[in-house]
N, C-alpha and C positions, 0 to 999 in steps of 0.2 A: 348383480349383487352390489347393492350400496349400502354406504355407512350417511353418517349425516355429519356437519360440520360444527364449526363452533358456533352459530346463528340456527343451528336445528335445521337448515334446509340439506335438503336428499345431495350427498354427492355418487357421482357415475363411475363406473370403472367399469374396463372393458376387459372380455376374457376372448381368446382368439378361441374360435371351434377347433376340434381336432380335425386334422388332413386338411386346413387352411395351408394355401402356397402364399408365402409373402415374397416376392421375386426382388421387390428393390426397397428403395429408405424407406423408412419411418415419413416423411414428408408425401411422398407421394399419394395423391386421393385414392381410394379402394372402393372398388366396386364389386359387386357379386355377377358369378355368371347365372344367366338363369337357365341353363341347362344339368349341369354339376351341384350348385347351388353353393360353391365352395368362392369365399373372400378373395379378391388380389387385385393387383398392380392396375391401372387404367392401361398400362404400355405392354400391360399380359395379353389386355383382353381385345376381342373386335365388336367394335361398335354398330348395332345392326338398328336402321332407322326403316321406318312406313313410307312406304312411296306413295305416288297420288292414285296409283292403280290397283290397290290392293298388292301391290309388289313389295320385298322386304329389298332395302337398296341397304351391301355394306360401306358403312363411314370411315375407310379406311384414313382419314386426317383429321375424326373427331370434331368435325365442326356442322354437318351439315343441321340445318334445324329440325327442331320438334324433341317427340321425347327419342329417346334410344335406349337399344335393350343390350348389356354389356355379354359376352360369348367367349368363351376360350376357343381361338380357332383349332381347334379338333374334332373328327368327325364324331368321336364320341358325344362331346358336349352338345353338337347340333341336334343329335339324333335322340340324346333324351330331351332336347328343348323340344321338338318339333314332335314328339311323345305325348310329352307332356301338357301342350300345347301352351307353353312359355311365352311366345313372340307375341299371342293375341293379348295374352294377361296384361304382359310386361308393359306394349304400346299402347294398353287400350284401344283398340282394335275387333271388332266384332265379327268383320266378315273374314273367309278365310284369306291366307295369306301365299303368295306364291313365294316358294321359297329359294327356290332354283338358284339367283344371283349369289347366295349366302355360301349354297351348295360348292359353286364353283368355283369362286373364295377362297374357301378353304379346303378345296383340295388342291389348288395350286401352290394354297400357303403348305400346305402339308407334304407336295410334292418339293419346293422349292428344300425344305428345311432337311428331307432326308437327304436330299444329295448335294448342301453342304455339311451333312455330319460326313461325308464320307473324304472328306480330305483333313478334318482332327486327327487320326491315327499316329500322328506322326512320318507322314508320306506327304510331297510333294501331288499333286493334281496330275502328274505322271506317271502315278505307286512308285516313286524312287525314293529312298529313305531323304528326308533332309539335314543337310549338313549342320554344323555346327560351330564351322568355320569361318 
């Protein structure tokens, strides 16, 4: 929805979607996941690029070439990308995609992140309360 300015050309405004996750600044570039289809952070997402094999190789440093298809490392977001058939759209990409690499990705991303929630609680990595002293 735009208005127009004082020279009569179209100006843009942006409305965020609802259940948009904005994780960090204003500054940072946003890209959509193509599995969720929900906006955020480039530092949210995992970068999943076309290998020469028909393989999906993840960009975990965001530089490797070509196009890339942006992922919330969660297995939910894979599983409706790879539903959906997301990876082929997104990279253009025709033949099928072996997705395995992505797979394993994220569940190591997913295994590593639940067991550092488990020393938040306020307990020491020995369940000992921590001081405050």
């Amino acid at each position: 929805m735009g208005g127009t300015d004082r020279a009569g050309l179209r100006t843009r405004t942006s409305h965020a979607k609802a259940g948009t996750r904005h994780t960090s600044s204003l500054t940072e570039p946003l890209r959509t996941c193509v599995g969720c289809r929900v906006t955020d952070s480039r530092s949210a997402l995992l970068r999943v690029v076309a290998g020469g094999h028909g393989d999906l190789v993840p960009d975990l440093r965001r530089c490797l070439p070509g196009r890339g298809a942006w992922l919330h490392p969660t297995g939910e977001c894979f599983d409706l990308a790879v539903r959906r058939r997301a990876f082929g759209r997104a990279l253009r990409v025709s033949a099928p995609l072996d997705t395995s690499a992505v797979a394993e990705q994220i569940a190591a991303h997913e295994q590593t992140s639940v067991s550092n929630q488990g020393t938040e609680s306020g307990f020491d990595a020995d369940e000992h309360p921590m001081s405050t002293q």
